[in-house]
C-alpha positions as CSV (number, residue, x, y, z in Angstrom):
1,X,13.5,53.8,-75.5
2,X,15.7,54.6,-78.8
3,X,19.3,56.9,-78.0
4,X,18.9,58.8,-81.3
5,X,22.3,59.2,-82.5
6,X,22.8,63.0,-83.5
7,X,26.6,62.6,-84.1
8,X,29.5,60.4,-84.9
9,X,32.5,62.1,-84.3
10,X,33.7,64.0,-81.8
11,X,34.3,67.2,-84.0
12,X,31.1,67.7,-84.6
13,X,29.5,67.9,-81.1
14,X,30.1,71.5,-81.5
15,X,27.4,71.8,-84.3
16,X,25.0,69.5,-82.1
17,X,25.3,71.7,-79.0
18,X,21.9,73.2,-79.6
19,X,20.5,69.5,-79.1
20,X,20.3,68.9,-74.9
21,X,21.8,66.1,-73.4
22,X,25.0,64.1,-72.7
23,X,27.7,63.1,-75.6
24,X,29.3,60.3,-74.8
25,X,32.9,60.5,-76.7
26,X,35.0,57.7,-76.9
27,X,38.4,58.1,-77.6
28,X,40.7,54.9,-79.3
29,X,44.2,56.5,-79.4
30,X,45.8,54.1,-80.9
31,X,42.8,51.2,-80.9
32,X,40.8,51.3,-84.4
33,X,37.4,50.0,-84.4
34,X,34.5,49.2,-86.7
35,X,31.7,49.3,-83.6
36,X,31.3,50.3,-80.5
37,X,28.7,48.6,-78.0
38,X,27.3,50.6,-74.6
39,X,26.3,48.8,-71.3
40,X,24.6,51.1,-69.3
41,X,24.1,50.1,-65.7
42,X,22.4,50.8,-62.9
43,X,23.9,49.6,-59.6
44,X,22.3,46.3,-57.9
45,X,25.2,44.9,-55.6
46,X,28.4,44.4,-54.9
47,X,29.0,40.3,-55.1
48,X,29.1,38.4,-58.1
49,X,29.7,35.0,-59.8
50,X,31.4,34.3,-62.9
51,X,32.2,31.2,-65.1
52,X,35.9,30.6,-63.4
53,X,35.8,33.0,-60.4
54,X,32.9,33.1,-57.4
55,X,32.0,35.4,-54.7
56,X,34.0,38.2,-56.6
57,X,33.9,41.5,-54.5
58,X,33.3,44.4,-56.9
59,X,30.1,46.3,-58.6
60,X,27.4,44.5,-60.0
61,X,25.0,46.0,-62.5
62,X,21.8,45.3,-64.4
63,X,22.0,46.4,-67.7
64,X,19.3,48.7,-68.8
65,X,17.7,49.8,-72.4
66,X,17.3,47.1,-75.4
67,X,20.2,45.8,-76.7
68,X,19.2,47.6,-80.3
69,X,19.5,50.9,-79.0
70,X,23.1,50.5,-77.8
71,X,25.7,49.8,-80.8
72,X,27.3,52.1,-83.0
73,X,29.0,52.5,-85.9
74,X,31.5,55.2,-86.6
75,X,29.8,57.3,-90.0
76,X,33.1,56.8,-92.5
77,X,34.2,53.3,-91.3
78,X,36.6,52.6,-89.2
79,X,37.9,55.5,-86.2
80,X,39.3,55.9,-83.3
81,X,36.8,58.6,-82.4
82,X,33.9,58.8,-81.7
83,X,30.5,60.2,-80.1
84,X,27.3,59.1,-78.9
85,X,24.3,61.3,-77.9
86,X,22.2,60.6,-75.2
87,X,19.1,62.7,-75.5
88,X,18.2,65.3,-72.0
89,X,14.5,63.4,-72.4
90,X,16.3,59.9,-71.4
91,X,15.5,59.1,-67.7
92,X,17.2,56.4,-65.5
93,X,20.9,57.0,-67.4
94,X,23.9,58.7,-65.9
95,X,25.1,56.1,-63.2
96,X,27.5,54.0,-65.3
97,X,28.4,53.0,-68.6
98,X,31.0,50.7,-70.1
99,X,32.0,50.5,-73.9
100,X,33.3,47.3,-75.8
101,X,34.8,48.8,-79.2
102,X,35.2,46.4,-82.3
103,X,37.3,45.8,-85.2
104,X,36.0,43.2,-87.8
105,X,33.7,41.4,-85.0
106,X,36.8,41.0,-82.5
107,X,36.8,42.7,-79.5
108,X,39.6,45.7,-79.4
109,X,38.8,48.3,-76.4
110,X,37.0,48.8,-73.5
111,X,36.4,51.9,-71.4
112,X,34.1,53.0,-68.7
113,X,32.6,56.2,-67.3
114,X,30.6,56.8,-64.0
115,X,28.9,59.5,-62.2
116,X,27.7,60.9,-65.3
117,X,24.9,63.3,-65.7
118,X,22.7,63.6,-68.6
119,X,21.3,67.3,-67.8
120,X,17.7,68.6,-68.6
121,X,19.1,71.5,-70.6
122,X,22.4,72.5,-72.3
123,X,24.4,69.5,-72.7
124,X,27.8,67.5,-71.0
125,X,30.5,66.1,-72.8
126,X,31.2,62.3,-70.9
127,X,35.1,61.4,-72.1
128,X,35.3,57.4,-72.3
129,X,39.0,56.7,-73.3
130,X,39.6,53.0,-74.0
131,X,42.1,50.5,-73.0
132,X,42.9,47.4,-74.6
133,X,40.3,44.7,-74.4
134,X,41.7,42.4,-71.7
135,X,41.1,40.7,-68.4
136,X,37.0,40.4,-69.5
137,X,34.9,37.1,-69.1
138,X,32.0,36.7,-71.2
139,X,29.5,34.0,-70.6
140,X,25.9,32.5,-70.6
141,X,23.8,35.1,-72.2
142,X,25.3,38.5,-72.5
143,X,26.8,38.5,-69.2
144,X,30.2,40.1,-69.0
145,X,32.6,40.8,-66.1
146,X,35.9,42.8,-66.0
147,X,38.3,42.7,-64.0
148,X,40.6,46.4,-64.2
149,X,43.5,46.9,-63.6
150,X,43.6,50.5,-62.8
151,X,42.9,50.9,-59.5
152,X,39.6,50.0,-59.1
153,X,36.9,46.6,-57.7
154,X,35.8,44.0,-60.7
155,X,32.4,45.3,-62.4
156,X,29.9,42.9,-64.0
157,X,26.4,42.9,-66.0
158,X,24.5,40.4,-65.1
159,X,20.4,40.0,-64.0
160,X,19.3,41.4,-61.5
161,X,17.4,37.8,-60.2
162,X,20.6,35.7,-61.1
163,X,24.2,36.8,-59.9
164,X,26.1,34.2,-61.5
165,X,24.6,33.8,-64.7
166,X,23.9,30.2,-64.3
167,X,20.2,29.9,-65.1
168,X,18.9,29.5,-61.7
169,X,17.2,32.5,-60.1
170,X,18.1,33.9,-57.1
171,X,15.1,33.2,-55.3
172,X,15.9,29.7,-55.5
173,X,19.7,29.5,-55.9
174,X,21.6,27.8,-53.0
175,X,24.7,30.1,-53.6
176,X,23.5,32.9,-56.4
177,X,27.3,34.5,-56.5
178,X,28.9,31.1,-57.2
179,X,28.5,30.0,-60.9
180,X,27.4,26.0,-61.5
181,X,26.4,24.5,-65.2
182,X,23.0,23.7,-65.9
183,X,22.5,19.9,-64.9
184,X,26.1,19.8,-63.0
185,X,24.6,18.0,-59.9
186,X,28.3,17.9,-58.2
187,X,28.4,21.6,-58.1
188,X,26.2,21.8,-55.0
189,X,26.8,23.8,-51.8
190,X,26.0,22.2,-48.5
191,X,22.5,21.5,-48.1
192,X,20.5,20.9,-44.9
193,X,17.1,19.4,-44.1
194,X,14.0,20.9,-44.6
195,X,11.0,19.9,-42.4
196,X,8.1,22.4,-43.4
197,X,5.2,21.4,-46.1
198,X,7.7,18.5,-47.1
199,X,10.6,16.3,-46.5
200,X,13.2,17.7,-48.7
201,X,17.1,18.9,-48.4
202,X,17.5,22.4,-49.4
203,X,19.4,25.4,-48.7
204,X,18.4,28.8,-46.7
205,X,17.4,31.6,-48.5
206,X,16.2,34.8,-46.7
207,X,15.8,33.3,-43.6
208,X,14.0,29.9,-45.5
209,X,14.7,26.5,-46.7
210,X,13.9,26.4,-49.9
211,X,13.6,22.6,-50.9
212,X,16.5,21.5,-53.7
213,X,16.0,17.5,-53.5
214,X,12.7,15.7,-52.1
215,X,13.3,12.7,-50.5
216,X,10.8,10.5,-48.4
217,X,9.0,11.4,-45.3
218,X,10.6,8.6,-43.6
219,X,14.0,10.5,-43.9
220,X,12.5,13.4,-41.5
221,X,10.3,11.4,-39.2
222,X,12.6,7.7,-38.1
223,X,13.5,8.1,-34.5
224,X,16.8,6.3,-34.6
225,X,18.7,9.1,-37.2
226,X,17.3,12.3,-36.6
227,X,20.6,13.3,-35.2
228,X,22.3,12.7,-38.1
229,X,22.2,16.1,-39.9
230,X,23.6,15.7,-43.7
231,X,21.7,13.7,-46.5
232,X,24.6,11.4,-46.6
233,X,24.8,10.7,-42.6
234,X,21.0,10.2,-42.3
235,X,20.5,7.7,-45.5
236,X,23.3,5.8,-43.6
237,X,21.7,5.8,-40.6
238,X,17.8,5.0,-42.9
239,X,20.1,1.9,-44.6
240,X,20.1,0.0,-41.6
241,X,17.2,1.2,-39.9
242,X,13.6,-0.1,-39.6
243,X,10.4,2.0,-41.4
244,X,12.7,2.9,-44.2
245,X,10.6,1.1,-46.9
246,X,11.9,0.9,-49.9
247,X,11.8,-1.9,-53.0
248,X,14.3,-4.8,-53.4
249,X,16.3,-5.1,-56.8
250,X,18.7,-8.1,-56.9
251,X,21.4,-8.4,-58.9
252,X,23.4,-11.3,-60.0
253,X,26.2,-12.8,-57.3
254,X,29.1,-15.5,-57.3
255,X,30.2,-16.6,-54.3
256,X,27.4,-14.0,-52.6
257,X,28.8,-10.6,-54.1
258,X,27.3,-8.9,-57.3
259,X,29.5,-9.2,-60.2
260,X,32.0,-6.2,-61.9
261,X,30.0,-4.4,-64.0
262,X,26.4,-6.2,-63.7
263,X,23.1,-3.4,-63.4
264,X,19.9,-2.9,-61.7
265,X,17.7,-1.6,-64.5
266,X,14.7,0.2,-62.7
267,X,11.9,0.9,-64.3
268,X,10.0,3.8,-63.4
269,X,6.3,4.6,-62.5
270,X,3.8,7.3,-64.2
271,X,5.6,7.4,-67.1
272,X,8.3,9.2,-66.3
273,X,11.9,9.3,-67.7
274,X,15.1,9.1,-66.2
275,X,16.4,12.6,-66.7
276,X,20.0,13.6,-65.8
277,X,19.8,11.1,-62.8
278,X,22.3,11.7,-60.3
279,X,23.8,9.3,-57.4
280,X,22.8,11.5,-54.0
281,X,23.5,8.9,-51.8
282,X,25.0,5.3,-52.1
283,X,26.4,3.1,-49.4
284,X,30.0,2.5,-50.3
285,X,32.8,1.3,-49.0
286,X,34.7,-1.9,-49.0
287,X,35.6,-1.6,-52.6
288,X,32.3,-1.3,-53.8
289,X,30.9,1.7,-55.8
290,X,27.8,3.0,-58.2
291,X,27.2,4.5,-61.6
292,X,23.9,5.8,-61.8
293,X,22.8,6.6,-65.7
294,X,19.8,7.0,-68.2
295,X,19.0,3.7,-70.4
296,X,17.6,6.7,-73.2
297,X,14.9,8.8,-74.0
298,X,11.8,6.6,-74.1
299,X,12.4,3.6,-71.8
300,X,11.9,5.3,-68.7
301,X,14.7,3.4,-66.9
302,X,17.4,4.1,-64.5
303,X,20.5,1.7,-65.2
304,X,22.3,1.5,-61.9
305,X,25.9,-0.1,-62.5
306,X,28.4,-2.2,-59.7
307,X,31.8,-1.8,-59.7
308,X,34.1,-3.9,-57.8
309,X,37.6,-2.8,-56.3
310,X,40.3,-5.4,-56.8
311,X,39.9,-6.8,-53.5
312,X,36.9,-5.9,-52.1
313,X,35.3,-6.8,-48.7
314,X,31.7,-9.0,-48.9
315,X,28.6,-7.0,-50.7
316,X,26.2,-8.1,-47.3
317,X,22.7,-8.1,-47.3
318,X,22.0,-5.5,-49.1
319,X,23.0,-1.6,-50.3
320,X,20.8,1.6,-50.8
321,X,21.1,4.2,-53.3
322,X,18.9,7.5,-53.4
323,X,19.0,8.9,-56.9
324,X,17.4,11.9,-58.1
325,X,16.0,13.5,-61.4
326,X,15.1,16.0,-63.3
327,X,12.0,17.4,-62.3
328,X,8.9,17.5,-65.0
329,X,9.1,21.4,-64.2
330,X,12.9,22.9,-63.9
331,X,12.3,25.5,-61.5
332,X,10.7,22.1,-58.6
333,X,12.8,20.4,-56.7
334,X,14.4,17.2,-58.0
335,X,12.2,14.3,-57.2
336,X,14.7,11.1,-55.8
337,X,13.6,6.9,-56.1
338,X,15.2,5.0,-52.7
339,X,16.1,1.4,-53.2
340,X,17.8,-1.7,-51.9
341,X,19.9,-3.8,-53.9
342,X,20.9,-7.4,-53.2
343,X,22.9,-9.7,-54.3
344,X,21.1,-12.9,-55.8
345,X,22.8,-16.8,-55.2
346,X,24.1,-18.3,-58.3
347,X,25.8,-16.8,-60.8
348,X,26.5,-13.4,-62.5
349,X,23.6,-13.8,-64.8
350,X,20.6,-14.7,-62.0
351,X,18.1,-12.5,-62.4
352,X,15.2,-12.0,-60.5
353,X,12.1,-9.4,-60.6
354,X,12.2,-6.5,-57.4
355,X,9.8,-6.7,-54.9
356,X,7.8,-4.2,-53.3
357,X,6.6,-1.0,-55.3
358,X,8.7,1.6,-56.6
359,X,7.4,5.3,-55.5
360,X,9.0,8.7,-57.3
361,X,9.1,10.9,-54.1
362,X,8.1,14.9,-55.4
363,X,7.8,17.5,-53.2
364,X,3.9,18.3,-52.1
């Protein structure tokens, strides 16, 4: 729906009078500008999440109209002053509205009004003064938050289906008002087992786990670890317990423990790649930790890399990692590989093929 913009400075709203509506006037003082940019919202919470700050208690707000209809120039270059007509045919407009005013491309102002009506007949004049452009966060895709400083709650624009901003919709989002980068697998929230149409660890939303990380159906089945409630616990518990089956990778020893630095290249089934593989679980301890990465686009191989502590205690039989990937579509869960690896008599360059069959566990 176009604004059409009768006037452009706040002078001359007397001479558009005869043309219903609202005129939105914003007033610089002393801040010049080149542009001026309206976010009108209507209300859809009060929790957000932004780039630095989560689970911020303020206003939320879905922005509405296209962006084209809602920046301005003032008519003779750059003002202090100036107006913007919102015709008395426009529905849906009158709850909120924030301006960002301009100077050369840099942001120099902002201002707000609220409560605002834009009437059927005769018109309203809407006074936005500004304030300099400060204490605002701007990130992902047009998503803005600003934090006043005269007396009242934070406000953001952000979608309605995705309160931080982050790319992940809130029907699926483990914690939609706390912000996490695309592919940061650390950034999780506690995650507990779901034991519907699939073995998976997920979070609750709306009263229901929604899967996050498949895993096999082993992990919600064995007897001997169903008490153990977190992904880490129960693959500690699956490590050392019987039905667990997984493939052997070996990996070259001396003196019966893997050597600093060697890998376990695994290569993966059905032609899938190793994307943005991430370490969920791996049995630790004693001086002994795991690097989990991609070998490069093409090989479809995980490279899983040892690294020894300066005095570390003995390997054992075995270890188990359960790594996970990027799913084929981004909006499944991640689809995880379990495996053993074992140390292999000789020297730091034995090698020796896995046994058993390597299975990509997706959700069903």
């Amino acid at each position: 729906m176009k604004l059409a913009l009768a006037c452009v400075l706040a002078t001359l709203v007397g001479a558009c009078a005869d043309h219903a509506g609202a005129y939105l006037e914003v007033h610089g003082g002393s801040i010049a500008f080149d542009r001026v940019e309206f976010y009108f919202g209507k209300q859809i919470g009060t929790e957000f999440g932004t780039l630095t700050q989560a689970h911020v208690n303020g206003v939320a707000y879905a922005r509405q109209l296209a962006d084209s209809d809602l920046a301005v120039a003032p008519k003779d270059g750059p003002s202090s002053e100036l107006t913007y007509y919102v015709p008395a045919a426009t529905k849906g407009l009158g709850e909120y509205v924030m301006v960002i005013a301009s100077l050369n491309g840099t942001p120099v102002g902002i201002g707000e009004a609220a409560g605002w009506k834009v009437p059927a007949s005769g018109y309203s004049i809407v006074d936005i003064p500004l304030e300099a452009y400060d204490n605002v966060e701007t990130w992902a895709t047009r998503c803005i938050a600003w934090n006043r400083k005269h007396g009242e709650p934070p406000i953001a624009f952000i979608p309605t289906d995705d309160r931080d901003c982050d790319g992940e919709l809130s029907a699926r989002d483990c914690d939609d008002a706390a912000y996490c980068a695309p592919g940061d697998m650390s950034c999780q929230p506690p995650r507990e087992l779901c034991t519907g149409s699939s073995c998976a660890y997920g979070c609750m939303i709306n009263g229901d786990c929604v899967p996050r990380v498949c895993v096999p159906n082993f992990t919600c089945t064995n007897p001997a670890c169903l008490d153990r409630m977190t992904l880490a616990d129960r693959f500690a518990c699956l490590a050392t317990s019987s039905g667990a089956d997984h493939p052997q990778y070996f990996v070259g020893a001396a003196a019966g423990n893997p050597c600093d630095g060697n890998t376990v290249k695994i290569k993966l089934p059905d032609n899938r790649e190793c994307t943005h593989p991430y370490l969920e679980f791996a049995e630790t301890g004693g001086g002994w930790m795991f690097t989990v990465a991609d070998a490069g686009a093409g090989t479809g191989t995980c490279v899983v890399t040892i690294h020894v502590g300066p005095t570390p205690t003995p390997f054992g039989m075995d270890r188990h990692v359960l790594i996970s990937l990027d799913p084929m579509n981004p909006q499944d869960p991640r689809p995880t590989i379990f495996i053993g690896i074992e140390p292999l008599s000789g020297s730091c360059t034995s090698t020796m093929a896995p046994m058993g069959t390597l299975q990509i566990t997706d959700c069903q």
